[in-house]
Every structure is written in structure tokens, then in C-alpha cells.
N, C-alpha and C positions, 0 to 999 in steps of 0.2 A: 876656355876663357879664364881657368882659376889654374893652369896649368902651372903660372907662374910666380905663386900666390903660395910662401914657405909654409910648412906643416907646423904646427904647434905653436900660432903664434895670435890666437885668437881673434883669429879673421872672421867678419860675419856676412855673410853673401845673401844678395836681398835679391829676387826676381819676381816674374808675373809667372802666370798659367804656360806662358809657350812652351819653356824649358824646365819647368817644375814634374820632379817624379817621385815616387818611393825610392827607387835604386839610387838617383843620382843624392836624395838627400843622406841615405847611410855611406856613399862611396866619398862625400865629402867627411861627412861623419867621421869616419875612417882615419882621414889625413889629417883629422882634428882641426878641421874650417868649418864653423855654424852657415845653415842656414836656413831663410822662412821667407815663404814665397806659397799666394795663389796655386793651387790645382786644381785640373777636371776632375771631376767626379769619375770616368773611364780608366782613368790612372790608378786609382784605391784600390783594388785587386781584395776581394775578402774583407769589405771594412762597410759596412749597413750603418749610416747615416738616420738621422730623424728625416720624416722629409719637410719638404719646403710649406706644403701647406698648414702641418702640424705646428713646424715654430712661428707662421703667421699668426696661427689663434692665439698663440701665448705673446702676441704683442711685439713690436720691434723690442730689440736688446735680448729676443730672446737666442739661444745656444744650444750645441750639442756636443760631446768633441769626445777622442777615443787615443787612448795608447796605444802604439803595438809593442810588440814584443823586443823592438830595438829602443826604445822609450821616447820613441819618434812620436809627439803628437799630435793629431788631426783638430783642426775644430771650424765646426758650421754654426758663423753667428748672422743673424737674421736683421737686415737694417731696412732701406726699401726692396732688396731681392737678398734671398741668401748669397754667401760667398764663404769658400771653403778654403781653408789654407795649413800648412802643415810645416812646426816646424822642429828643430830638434836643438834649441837651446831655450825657449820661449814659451809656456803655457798660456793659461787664462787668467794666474792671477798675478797680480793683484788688477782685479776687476774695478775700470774707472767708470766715469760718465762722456759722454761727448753731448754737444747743441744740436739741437734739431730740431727741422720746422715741422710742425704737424698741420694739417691741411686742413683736415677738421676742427681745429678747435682754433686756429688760424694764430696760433700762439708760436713760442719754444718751449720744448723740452727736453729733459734732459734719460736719455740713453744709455743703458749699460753697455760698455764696451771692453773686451777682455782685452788682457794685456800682448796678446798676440797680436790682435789688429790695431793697435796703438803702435806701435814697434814695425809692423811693415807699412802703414801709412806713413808714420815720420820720417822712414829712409826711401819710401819707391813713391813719393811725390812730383819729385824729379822726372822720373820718368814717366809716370802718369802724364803729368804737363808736355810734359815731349811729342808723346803719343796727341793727346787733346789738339798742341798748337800746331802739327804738324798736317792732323786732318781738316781746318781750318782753310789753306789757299795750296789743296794737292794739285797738279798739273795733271789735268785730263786729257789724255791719249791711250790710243791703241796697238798694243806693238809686239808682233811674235818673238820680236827678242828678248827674252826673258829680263835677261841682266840691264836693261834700260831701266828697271823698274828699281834697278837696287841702284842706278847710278842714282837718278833722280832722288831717290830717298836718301842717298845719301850727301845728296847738296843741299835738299833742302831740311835737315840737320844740320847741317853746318851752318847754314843762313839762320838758324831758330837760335843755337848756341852763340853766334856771335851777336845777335838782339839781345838776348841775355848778359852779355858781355858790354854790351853800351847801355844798359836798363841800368847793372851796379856800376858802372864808372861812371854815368851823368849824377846819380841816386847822392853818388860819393862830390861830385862838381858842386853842383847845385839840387838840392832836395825840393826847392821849390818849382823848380825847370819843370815841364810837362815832357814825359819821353814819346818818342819819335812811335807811331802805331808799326806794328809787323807789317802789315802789307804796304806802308810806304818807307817801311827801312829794307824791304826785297827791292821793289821798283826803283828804289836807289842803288841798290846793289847790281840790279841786271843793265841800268843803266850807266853803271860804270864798267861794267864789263865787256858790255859792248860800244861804248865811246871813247874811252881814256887812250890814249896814245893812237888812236888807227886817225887816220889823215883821211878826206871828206873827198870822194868821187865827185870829180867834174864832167859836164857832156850831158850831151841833152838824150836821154834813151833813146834808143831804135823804133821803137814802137810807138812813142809819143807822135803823133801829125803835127807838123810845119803851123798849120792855123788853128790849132786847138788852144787856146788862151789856158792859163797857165794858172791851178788852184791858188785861192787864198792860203797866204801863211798863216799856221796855225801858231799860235802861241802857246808855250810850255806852261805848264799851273805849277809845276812842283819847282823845288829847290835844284842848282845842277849840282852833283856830287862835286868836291873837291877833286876826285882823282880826273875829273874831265874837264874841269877848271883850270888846274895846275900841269899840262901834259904839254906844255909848249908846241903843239900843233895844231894852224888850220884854222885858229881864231883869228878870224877876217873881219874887221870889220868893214860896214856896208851902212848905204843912207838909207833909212827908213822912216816910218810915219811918226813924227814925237811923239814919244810916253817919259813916265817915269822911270829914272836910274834907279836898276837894281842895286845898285851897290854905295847912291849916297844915303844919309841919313837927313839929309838936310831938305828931300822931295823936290831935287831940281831936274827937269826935261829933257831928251836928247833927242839928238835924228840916228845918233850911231848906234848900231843895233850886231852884234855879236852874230855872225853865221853859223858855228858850231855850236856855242853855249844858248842862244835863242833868248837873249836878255839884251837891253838896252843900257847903257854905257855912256857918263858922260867924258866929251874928249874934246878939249877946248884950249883957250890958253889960260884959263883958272885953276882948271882940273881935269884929271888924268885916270876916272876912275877905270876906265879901260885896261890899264895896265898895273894898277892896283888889284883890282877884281882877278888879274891871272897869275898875277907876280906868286912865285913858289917863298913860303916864310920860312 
């Protein structure tokens, strides 16, 4: 991933524990690209740590940290669990403070924090939140094909980045706007995926019985996406029980009721929101 990433040009590479080693940080080292990034503890090859219940008695902010012989530094700082990270541009100082809740004394306070763990918080937030939003609404299945698993992850990455992506354009619209939550800006998304442009199957299934009375229609609760709104097919309209028009502002009635988009429409000789409501701007 840094294959293509010029030499000597003070690049600084941020990761987690997955891909964090000794080798790879002196091999960047090397090509003269910094970096500092989480590692396991099975990784440190010759390097004896304090251990964890030791920097517990000395209170959160407490630390331990080690050189080696490449002037690669190690350091285990102790907040609610230790976390150990290694880097080769970055030490401990200049040692700040961070907020923090204390349980017991049901207050804030405030935390030594070294300048190493300053420095990979501020640039792998990003992807912390990635990781966080992403285990949130995972799609639970089981399936011997491996690579299912990286498709999936990697659509729903794409779906998280582009929420982010109308999070700062609305932010930039209107700041007082409320934004759209993730799990109904996906359901918007899957629903556009699979309505926008595909034309609505007619015919009564095979399986259905002749005298079997036919369910209630169910009413849609959410919004319909624009790409299923604006896709000039299939939108039928049909008479149905009076509600209120989706689409006036003024709370007036209709019988005309949309068969693709599942909203009610007025269509008269006053108004036309029917074809307002689909018209492409």
C-alpha cells in the first residue's frame, strides 16, 4: 500500500495493530517514510514491557516505553486497558493531558498523555470510526465463500463513506438541518438500488389461489429516494382510499395514489402534483 508513496519526501504512515511490525516499521524507516501505529505484544521480539497490572497501581497516565537499537520507540501508556504502539518519528514528549471520566469520583479529569498517543489518535480517528460505524448494521450471514465477506465489507464502506459525504455537504447547506441517521440513509440506498429504473412485474403468481382475498396494502413510512422518483417508469397512477398529498404543502386530499413510489398524489384540474412529484429538475 505505500509502494507508491516517493522516498524522502516526509510521508507519515498511520495504522492499527493488523499490519504493525518491527520489520515493516525500519523497512519504511529505510525509504525514509515515518511511521506509528498500535502493535501486539507477540510482535516485540526481545523487548520486556512493564506489565499491565503494574501501570494500573500507578494510576491511569501511567507509562513505560523502550528504544531499540534502530531508535525505533516502543511505548505502553495505561488509560482504561494498556495499549502499546511503536513509532519511529514520535516519542513521549512533550507529555500533554487529555479529559476523562472517572467513575469514582463521578467527575473529570485530567490524564497524562504522551505525545505519541496524541499524534496516532489525531490521524487514525478516521479509521477507528470506520471500524466503530461499520460494526453497527453488519449483514449477518453464513457463507463458505470466503470473498463474500470482503464483498460485503466492502459495500458497506462505501455506504459509511458516502453518509459522511452528505453529513459535510448538508453541515455546509444548512448547519441547522438535522442529518439523515446511517441506518436510514442505507435503506435509502438499498432502496434505490433496487427500484430506480427496473419496470414493476404484472400477473397474479402461480401459487396464489383464485379465491384467496388479496393483503392489505401496506403503506411506505420512509421517504422514496429521488433516483426511484425521477426514473420515468411504471409510475401508475391508480384510485385509492383519500389521504394526504405527499407532495403539496398546502395538506390537501387525493384518491390518486402512485403504484411504484406508494404515496398519494394530487391530480385534478387545480393541480398536478403527480407529475410535479416525478418531473426530473
Amino acid at each position: 500500500m505505500t509502494s507508491t508513496l516517493p522516498a524522502g519526501k516526509n510521508h507519515k504512515v498511520f495504522a492499527d495493530n493488523y499490519f504493525t511490525s518491527v520489520p515493516l516499521v525500519q523497512h519504511l524507516k529505510e525509504r525514509e517514510i515515518h511511521y506509528i501505529g498500535t502493535i501486539r505484544m507477540n510482535r516485540m521480539t526481545n523487548c520486556t514491557m512493564m506489565d499491565e497490572r503494574e501501570l494500573k497501581k500507578h494510576g491511569r497516565g501511567s507509562m513505560d516505553f523502550r528504544v531499540n537499537q534502530d531508535n525505533n520507540i516502543i511505548v505502553r501508556w495505561f488509560d482504561n486497558k494498556a495499549v502499546n504502539l511503536i513509532s519511529s518519528f514520535v516519542g513521549t514528549e512533550p507529555v500533554g493531558n487529555v479529559k476523562r471520566w472517572d467513575r469514582k469520583s463521578k467527575t473529570h479529569i485530567m490524564v497524562p498523555r504522551p505525545a505519541i498517543v496524541e499524534a496516532y489518535n489525531k490521524f487514525m480517528g478516521g479509521v477507528d470510526l470506520l471500524d466503530m460505524l461499520s460494526a453497527l448494521y453488519k449483514f449477518s450471514f453464513r457463507s463458505r465463500r470466503w470473498y463474500m465477506y470482503i464483498w460485503w465489507h466492502t459495500v458497506t464502506v462505501a455506504v459509511i463513506n458516502a453518509w459522511n459525504l452528505y453529513r459535510r455537504d448538508q453541515k455546509m447547506l444548512d448547519p441547522k438541518m438535522k442529518t439523515m441517521a446511517l441506518r436510514r440513509f442505507q435503506a435509502l440506498v438499498g432502496t434505490s438500488l433496487t427500484s430506480a429504473g427496473k419496470a414493476k412485474k404484472f400477473g397474479r403468481p402461480l401459487s396464489c389461489p383464485e379465491a384467496a382475498p388479496s393483503p392489505p396494502r401496506k403503506r411506505s413510512s420512509c421517504s422514496v429516494p429521488l433516483d426511484v422518483r425521477r426514473d420515468a417508469m411504471d409510475h401508475f397512477p391508480t384510485w385509492e382510499t383519500r389521504q394526504r398529498c405527499k407532495h403539496c404543502t398546502s395538506n390537501h386530499f387525493s384518491h390518486v395514489y402512485c403504484e411504484k413510489c406508494k404515496v398519494h398524489l394530487c391530480l385534478n384540474k387545480d393541480r398536478n402534483c403527480f407529475r410535479d412529484y416525478h418531473k426530473v429538475k
